[in-house]
Every structure is written in C-alpha cells, then in structure tokens.
C-alpha positions in Angstrom: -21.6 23.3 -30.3 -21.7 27.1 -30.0 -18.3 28.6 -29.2 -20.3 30.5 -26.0 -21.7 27.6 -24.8 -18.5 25.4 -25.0 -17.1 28.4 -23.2 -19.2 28.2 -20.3 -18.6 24.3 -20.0 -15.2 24.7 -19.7 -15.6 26.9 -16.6 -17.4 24.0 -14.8 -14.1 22.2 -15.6 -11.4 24.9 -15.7 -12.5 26.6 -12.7 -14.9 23.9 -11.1 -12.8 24.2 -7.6 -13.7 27.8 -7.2 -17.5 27.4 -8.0 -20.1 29.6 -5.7 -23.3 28.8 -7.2 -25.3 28.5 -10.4 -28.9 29.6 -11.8 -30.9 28.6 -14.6 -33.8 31.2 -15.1 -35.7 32.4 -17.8 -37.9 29.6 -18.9 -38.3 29.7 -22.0 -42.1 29.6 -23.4 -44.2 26.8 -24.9 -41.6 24.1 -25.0 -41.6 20.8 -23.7 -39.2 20.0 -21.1 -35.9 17.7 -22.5 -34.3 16.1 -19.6 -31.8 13.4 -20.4 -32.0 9.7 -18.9 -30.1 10.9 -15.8 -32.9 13.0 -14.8 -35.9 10.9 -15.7 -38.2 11.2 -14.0 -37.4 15.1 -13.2 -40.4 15.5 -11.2 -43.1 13.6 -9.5 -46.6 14.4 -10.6 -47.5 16.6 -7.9 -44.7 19.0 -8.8 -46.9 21.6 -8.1 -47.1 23.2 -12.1 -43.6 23.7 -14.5 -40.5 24.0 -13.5 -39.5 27.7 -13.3 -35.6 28.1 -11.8 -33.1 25.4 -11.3 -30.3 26.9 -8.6 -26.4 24.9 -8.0 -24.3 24.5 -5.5 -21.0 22.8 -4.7 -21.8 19.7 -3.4 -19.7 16.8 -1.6 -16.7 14.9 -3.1 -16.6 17.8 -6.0 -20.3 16.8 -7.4 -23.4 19.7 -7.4 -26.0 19.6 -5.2 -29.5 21.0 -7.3 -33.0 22.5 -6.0 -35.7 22.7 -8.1 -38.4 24.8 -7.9 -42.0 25.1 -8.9 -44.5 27.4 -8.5 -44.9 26.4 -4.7 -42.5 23.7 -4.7 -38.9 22.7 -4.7 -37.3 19.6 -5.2 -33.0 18.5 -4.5 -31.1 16.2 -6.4 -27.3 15.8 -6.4 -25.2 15.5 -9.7 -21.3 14.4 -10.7 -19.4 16.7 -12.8 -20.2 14.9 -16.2 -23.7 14.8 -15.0 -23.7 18.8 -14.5 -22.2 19.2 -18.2 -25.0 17.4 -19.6 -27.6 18.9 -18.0 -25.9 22.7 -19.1 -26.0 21.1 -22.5 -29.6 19.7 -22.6 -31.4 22.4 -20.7 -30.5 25.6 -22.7 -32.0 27.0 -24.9 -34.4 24.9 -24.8 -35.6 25.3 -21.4 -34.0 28.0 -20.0 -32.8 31.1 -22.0 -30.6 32.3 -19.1 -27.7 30.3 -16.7 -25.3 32.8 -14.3 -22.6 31.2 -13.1 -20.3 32.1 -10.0 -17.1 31.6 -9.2 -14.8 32.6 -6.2 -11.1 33.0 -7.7 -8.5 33.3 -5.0 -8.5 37.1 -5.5 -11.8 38.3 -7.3 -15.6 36.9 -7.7 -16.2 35.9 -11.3 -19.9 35.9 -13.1 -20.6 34.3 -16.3 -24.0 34.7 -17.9 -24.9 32.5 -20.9 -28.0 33.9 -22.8 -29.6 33.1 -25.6 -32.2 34.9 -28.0 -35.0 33.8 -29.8 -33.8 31.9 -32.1 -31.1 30.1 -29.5 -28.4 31.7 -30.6 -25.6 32.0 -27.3 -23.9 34.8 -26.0 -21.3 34.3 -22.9 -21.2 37.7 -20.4 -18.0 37.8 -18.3 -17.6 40.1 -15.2 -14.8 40.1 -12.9 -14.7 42.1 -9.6 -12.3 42.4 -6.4 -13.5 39.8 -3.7 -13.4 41.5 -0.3 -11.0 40.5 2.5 -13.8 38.3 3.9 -14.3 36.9 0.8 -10.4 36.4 0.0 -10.0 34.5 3.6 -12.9 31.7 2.7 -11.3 31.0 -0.7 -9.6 28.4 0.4 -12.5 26.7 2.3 -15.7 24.6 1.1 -17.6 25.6 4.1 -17.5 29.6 3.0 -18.4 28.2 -0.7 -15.1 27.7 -2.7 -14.1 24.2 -3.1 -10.5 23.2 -2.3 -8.5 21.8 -4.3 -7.8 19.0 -2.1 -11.3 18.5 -0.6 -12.0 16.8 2.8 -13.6 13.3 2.6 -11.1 12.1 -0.6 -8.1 10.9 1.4 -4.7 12.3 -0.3 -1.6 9.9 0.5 0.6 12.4 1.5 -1.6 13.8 4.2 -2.0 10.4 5.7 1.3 10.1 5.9 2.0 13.4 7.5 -0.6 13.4 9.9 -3.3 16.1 8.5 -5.7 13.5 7.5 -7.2 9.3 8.2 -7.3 7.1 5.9 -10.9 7.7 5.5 -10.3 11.2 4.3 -11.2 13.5 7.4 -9.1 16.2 8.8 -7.9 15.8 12.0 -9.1 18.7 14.6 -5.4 19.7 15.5 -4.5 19.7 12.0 -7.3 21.6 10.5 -4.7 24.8 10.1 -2.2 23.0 8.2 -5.6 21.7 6.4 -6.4 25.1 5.0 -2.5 26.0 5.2 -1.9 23.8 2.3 -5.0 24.7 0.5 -4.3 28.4 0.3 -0.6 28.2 -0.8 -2.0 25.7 -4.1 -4.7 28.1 -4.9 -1.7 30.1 -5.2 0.6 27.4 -6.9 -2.6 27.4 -9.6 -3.1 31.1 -10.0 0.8 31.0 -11.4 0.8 28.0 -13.2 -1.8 29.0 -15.8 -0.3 32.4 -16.0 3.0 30.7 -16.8 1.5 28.3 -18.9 -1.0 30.7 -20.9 2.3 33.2 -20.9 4.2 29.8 -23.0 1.9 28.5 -24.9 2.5 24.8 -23.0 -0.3 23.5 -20.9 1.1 19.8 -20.9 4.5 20.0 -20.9 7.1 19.4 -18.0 7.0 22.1 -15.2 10.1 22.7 -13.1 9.9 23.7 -9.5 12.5 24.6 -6.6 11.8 24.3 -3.0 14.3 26.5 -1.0 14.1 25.4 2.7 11.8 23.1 2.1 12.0 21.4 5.7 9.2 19.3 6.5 8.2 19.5 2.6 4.5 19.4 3.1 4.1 22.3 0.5 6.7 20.0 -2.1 4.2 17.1 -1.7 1.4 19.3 -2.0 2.2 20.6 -5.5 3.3 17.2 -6.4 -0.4 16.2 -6.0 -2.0 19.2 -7.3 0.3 18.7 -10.5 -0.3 14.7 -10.8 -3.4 14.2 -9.2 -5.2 17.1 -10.1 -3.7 18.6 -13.7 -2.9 14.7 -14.6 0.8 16.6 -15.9 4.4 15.8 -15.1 6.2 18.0 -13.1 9.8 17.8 -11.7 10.3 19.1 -7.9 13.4 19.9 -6.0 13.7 20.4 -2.3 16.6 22.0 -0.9 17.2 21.8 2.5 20.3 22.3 4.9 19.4 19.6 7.2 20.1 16.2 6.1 18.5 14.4 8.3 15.1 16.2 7.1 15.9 15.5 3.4 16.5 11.7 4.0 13.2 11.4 5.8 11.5 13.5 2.5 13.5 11.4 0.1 11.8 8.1 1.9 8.7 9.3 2.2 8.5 9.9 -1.5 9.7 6.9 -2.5 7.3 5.2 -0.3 4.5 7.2 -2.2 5.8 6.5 -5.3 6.1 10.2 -6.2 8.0 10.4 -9.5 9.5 13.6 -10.3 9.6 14.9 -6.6 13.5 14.6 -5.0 15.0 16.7 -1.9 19.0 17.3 -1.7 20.8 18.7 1.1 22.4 22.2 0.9 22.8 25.4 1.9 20.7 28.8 0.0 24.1 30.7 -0.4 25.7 28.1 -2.6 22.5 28.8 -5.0 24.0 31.8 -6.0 27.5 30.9 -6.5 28.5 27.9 -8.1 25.9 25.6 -6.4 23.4 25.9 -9.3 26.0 24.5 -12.0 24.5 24.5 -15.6 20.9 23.6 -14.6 18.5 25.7 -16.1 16.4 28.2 -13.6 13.4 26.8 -12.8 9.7 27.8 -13.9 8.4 28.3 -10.2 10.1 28.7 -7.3 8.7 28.4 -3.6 9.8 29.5 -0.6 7.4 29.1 2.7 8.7 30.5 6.1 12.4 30.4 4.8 14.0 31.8 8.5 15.1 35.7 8.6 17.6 36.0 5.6 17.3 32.7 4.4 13.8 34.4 2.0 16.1 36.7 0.9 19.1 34.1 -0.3 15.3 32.8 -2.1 14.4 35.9 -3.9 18.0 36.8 -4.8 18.1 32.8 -6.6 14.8 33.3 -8.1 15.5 37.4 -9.4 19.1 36.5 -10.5 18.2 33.1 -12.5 15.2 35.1 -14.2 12.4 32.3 -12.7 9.2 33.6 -13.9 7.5 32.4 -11.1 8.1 33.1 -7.8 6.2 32.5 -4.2 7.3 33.1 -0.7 6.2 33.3 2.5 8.4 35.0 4.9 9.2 34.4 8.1 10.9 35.8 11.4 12.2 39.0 10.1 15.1 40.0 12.7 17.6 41.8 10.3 16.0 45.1 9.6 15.0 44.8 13.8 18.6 44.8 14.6 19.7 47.3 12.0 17.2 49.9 12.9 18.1 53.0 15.8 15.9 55.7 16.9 19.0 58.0 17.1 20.0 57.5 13.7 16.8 57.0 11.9 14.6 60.2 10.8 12.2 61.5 13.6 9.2 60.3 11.9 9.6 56.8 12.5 10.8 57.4 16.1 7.1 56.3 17.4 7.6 53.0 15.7 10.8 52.4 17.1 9.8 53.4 21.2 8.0 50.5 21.7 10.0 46.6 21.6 6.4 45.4 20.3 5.3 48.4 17.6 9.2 48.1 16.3 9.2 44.4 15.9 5.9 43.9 13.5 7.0 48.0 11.7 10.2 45.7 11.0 8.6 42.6 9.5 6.4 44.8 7.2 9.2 47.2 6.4 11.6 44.2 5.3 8.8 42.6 3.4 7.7 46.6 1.5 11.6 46.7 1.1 12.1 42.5 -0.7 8.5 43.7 -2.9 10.4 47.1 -4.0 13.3 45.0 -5.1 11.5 42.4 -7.4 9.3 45.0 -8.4 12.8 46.9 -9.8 13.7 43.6 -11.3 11.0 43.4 -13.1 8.6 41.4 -11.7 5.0 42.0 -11.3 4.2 41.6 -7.3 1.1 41.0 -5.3 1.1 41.0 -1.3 -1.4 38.6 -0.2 -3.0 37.6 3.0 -1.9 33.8 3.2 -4.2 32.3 5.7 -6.1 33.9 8.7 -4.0 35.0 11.3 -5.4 32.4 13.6 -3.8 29.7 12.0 0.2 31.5 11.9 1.0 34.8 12.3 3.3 34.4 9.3 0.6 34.6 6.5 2.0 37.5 4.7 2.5 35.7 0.7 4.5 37.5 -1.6 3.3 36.6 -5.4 5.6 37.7 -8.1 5.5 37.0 -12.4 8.4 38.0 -14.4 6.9 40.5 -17.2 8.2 40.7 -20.5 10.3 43.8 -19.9 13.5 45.0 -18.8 14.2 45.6 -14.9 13.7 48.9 -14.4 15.9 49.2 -10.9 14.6 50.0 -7.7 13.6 53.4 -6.5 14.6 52.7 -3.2 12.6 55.7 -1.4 11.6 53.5 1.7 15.6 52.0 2.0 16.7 55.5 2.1 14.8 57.0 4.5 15.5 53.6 6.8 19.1 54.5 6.0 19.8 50.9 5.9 20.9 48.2 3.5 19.2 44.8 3.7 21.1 41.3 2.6 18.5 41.1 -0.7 19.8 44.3 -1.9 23.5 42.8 -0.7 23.3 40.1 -2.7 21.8 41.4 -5.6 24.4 44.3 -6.1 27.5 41.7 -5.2 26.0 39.3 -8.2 25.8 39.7 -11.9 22.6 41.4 -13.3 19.0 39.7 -13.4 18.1 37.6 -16.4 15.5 39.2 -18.3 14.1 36.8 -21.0 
C-alpha cells in the first residue's frame, strides 16, 4: 500500500470522531467498476447510467451514511468503519482518481485530498484552516457534523450512573448540557494527549492524570472512559478533593464500575505545594474544572511548579481580583469598568483569567484561551489550555498586574515557592 493512501486511512481512524464529510469524484475513464462483496450489488439496473460521485457523512453509532449518484439518480447506503476502509481501498484509483476528506478538529477545519495520476500513483494534500466561533461551538456535537467522542445511542456506564444518560443510551433532556459539557472538555483531554504523546515518543504507555477539586468527578470518569474505552490504553487518575464525603461516594462508584486505575483521596490544594506531594512524580496532565475563586490558582501553581506538561482548567467564580480592585487607587482608565457592580464583576473574571495566562505563559508554557461550551449551558466556559515547551521560563512581563496595581494568590505562590521545573 502506497504511503499516501495508508495516510488517508488512518485519518478515518485517527480522526474518525471529528469527520464532516467525504467525496469521491473524478471518475476515472473506461474502467470497470470493482466493488467488493459488501457492496454487491452496488446498483439496481435502472441506476440511471455509471456512477459519477460517491459523497459521506457521519452516520449513527460512529458508521458512514453514503449517497450515490448517477446521472439523474442517487442511491443511500450506510457503512461500519471497516466497511468505509475498504471501500477507500477498493475504489481508488480504480474508480475514482480524486477523494477530499473533511474533518472538524476542535479548533480548525482540516481537508485531505488524495489524488492519483494516470498511472495511479497517490499523492495526499493537507490543508488546515481556523474554524470560526460557530464552527468551534458545534465541535462537540454530532447534530452540527462533528462526532463526539462519546456519541448518544451507545450507553457509557458512568453516565448511567450519574444520571446524564438510560440504559438505552439516550440523553436525558435536563442533562443534555452536562451531555455536551463532558464532550467539549475530552475533545480537549485528546487535543493534549497526542501532543504529549507525539511530544514523547509513547502512544501506549501509562498516562498519569491529577484531578484537583475534582468534586462530583464526572470529568475523572470521563477521561477514564476516553482513555479505556476509546484509546484501549492504561491510564492512572487521581482525584483530589477536600470533601470526604464526595471522595467516598467517587471511590464506590468506581469500584462498582470496575474502573481500574481511577482513585480519589481527600485533601486540601495547599498541601500540594508543600509537603503534600511527597516523592510522587508530577503528573503528565493535570485538570482542574470550576476549581472555586483561588482554589484554580493553588491548580496552576501545582501544575507550573511540578513542570506537568499538560495542563487544563476551567475557572470558576473569580472574587479575588473583585475585592482587591478600587477606583481611587487604580489608574483612571479603568475607572469605567469599575462604576458599575455588574461591568466590574465580569472586567474581574477576565482580568484574573489574562493575569493566571500571563503567568504560565512566563513559565513557559504555551497557552490557548478557549470558549468551553456555549454560554447557555454555564457561564463558566472560559478553558485555559496550556503545553509545557521545551524551553526555559522566560518570567512574566507583568504589564496588566502593574497597571492593576495588585498582586494575585498565583503570583503569591509562585514567588513564595522554589522555581518551575523546566524539563
């Protein structure tokens, strides 16, 4: 097999999820039409002439659903994922000289062309382009074309359990937030993992994850799945939570889905970053999702002091900076943001987020500020998405902290501790 063409077919597997849609075209000339046992018969006799374009989409339970079309005529048929891969492999070149493939990443639309020349030699075409915010907000959902990565109508344990789905697979209605919720953060959780992974060398080994605050842990038993479930890879998970009561109830429910690897202790954030973390290696992700006021920052501090190379967080209820901040002692051009209780609340929140960015972005990390989910769902869907690069921390400019005039607990913590691992 061609290296282009194994190239494509490991798209319809490595990115299979985030398919959009898929079109054979150029037929080529004078050659009979090949179609493998699984299609046979391919068309009925009044067809309507030779088939001149074969078009994809995602179909249900992960498969493709496929029109064919004639001169005047189109036909549908539905295919698994095996099934797709074979008919890729069996109908070019001989049949068509041209497939473009589309693919809806969680941050750009991706087009793959596969052509061949006369003599059926393949070339692979890659283009990669921002998606739009519209685009961005459906990535998580198979109505707007992407498919997620834990699809309605496949029932996952864990979401029975916690209420998000039946037994039969469907969402329920007043759950259909959380639904997309959890669908959003993994496309996340997989956008990292392969970075991490390609960044390694190690796509099989055993991945290390830390859930500070993990609460409710719907998020810890959502990775668990994408990792076992999905990637067919171990993975060890730790949630840490202050309330006991909370990590009991976790600790049961995982046992009771036999969830190996997946464990929740009680404790508090600060003790992460004295003595708390003992000799146990950092580890490769960390994940933080509406961690209350200070407690993100306790996160990022653990995650930029112990050098994790992955980190995600989702903030939530940013009070410090709101209480820190006075009209009378703050420079005149921010004293229209702070008139108004309402306009001075949400400038703090996206203040304190600019300000935690700026700081991982001095210790080195490479940071993207991502809408989450659509604001109908939580207000709190601002995502921070951070990867250690191979470089030194270069220190914060701090230009926003010093017009504020203020000092946040991230900086606090990170200028009490000792200096960021850099690997």
């Amino acid at each position: 097999m061609e290296a282009a063409m194994a190239e494509a077919l490991d798209l319809f597997t490595s990115q299979g999820r985030y398919f959009l849609s898929g079109v054979f075209s150029r037929p080529a000339r004078g050659s009979a039409l090949p179609w493998p046992p699984l299609l046979s018969p391919p068309l009925p006799p009044d067809a309507g002439g030779p088939l001149e374009k074969l078009a994809l989409k995602p179909g249900a339970a992960g498969g493709y659903f496929a029109e064919f079309f004639t001169r005047d005529k189109a036909f549908h048929r539905s295919f698994s994922q095996g099934e797709i891969l074979s008919l890729v492999e069996t109908l070019c070149p001989s049949r068509f000289r041209t497939l473009t493939l589309r693919f809806r990443l969680p941050e750009s639309i991706l087009t793959a062309t596969l052509v061949s020349n006369r003599r059926g030699r393949f070339t692979l075409l890659r283009s990669e382009e921002p998606a739009g915010p519209a685009e961005q907000a459906e990535s998580g959902r198979a109505e707007g074309g992407a498919r997620p990565i834990i699809p309605e109508g496949i029932a996952a344990p864990f979401l029975v359990r916690l209420g998000v789905m039946t037994p039969q697979g469907r969402v329920i209605a007043a759950r259909r937030g959380k639904f997309r919720q959890i669908n959003r953060f993994l496309e996340q959780v997989d956008y990292l993992v392969k970075a991490l992974d390609a960044r390694r060398g190690d796509a099989a080994g055993t991945f290390t994850i830390a859930d500070l605050g993990s609460g409710k842990s719907y998020l810890s038993f959502a990775v668990h799945y994408l990792f076992t479930a999905v990637y067919k890879r171990p993975v060890s998970i730790t949630g840490i939570d202050r309330k006991a009561a909370l990590v009991r109830d976790c600790n049961t429910l995982a046992e009771h889905l036999s969830c190996p690897g997946l464990s929740f202790t009680p404790g508090d954030l600060e003790d992460l970053l004295g003595d708390g973390a003992g000799g146990v290696p950092p580890p490769d992700l960390l994940i933080s999702l509406h961690a209350c006021d200070t407690a993100t920052d306790y996160a990022l501090a653990y995650g930029i002091l112990r050098g994790v190379h992955g980190i995600i967080a989702v903030p939530c209820c940013q009070h410090e900076l709101n209480g820190l901040l006075d009209k009378k002692s703050c420079p005149p051009e921010f004293a229209p943001f702070l008139a108004h209780g309402l306009l001075k609340e949400r400038f703090s929140a996206l203040a304190t987020d600019a300000l935690r960015i700026e700081a991982l972005e001095g210790a080195g990390y490479r940071v993207d500020a991502l809408e989450f989910v659509d604001p109908e769902d939580t207000p709190k869907n601002l995502l921070i998405r951070a990867v250690k690069k191979n470089r030194p921390p270069q220190g914060s400019g701090g230009a926003l902290r010093e017009a504020l005039g203020v000092k946040l607990s991230l900086e606090k913590l990170l200028e009490s501790s000792v200096t960021p691992k850099n690997d």
